[in-house]
C-alpha positions in Angstrom: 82.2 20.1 31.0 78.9 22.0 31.5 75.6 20.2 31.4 73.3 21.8 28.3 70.7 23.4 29.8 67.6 24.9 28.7 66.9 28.7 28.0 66.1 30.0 31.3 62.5 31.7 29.2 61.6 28.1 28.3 62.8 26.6 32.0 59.7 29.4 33.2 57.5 29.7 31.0 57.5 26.2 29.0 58.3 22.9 30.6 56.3 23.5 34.1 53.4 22.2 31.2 55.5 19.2 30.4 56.4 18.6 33.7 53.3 19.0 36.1 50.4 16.9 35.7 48.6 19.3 36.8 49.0 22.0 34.2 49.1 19.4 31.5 45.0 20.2 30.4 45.8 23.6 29.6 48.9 21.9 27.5 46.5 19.8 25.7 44.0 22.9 25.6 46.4 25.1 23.9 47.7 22.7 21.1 44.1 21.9 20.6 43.4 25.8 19.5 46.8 25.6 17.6 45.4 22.7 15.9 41.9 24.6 15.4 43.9 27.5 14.2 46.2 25.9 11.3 43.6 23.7 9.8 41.6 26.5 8.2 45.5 27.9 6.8 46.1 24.7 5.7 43.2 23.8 4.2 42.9 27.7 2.3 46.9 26.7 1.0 45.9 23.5 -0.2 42.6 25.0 -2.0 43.8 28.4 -3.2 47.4 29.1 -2.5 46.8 31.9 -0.8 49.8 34.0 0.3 49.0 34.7 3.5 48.2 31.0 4.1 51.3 30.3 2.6 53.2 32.7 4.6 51.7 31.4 7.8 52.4 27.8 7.5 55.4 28.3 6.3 56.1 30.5 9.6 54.8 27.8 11.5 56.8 25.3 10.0 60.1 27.7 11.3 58.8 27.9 14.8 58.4 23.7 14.5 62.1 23.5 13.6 63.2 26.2 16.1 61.2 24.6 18.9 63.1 21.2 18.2 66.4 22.8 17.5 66.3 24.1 20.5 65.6 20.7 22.2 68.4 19.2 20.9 70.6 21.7 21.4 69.6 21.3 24.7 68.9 18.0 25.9 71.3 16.2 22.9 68.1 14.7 21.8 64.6 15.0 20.4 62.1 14.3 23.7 58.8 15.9 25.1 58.9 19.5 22.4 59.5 17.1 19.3 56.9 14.5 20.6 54.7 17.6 21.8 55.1 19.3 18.0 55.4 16.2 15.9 51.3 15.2 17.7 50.4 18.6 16.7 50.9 18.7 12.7 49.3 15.2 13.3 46.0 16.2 14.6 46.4 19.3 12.2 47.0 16.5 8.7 44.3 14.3 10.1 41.5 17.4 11.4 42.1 19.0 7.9 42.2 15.8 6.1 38.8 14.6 7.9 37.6 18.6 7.6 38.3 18.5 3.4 36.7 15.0 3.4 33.1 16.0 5.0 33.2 19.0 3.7 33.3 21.0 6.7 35.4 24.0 6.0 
């Protein structure tokens, strides 16, 4: 029976970052600027509904489900992308939460 592997894209391109400690600041740099990114969308959904807002978190939302679909397809189990994604839409509640709250955006 063959092992489930990985897209080879994501073997390249995606899990070096996961893998070597070395690479794991720019990681934590880009899922900061996700998180920088989506808290304005969500905030503007949450405030006005607006479409585009709408349209992009809900896009987001796909590419969160296809990024851990694809981890369990295959791995068998949710690991490092789940754990990776599900800290993510954490620090992007809790940033707009704290952002709505103070009255920052």
């Amino acid at each position: 029976m063959d092992q489930a592997r990985w897209p080879v894209w994501i073997e390249q391109w995606v899990l070096p970052y996961t893998e070597e400690p070395i690479l794991r600041p720019v990681l934590f740099s880009l899922l900061a600027h996700v998180v920088v990114v989506m808290v304005p969308v969500l905030l503007d959904v949450v405030r006005t509904g607006s479409g585009w807002s709408v349209f992009l978190l809900l896009a987001s939302l796909v590419v969160t489900a296809a990024c851990v679909g694809v981890e369990i397809r295959a791995i068998g189990r949710p690991r490092v992308v789940t754990l990776l994604t599900v800290a993510t839409w954490v620090g992007i509640l809790f940033f707009s939460w704290l952002a709505d709250r103070t009255g920052v955006w």
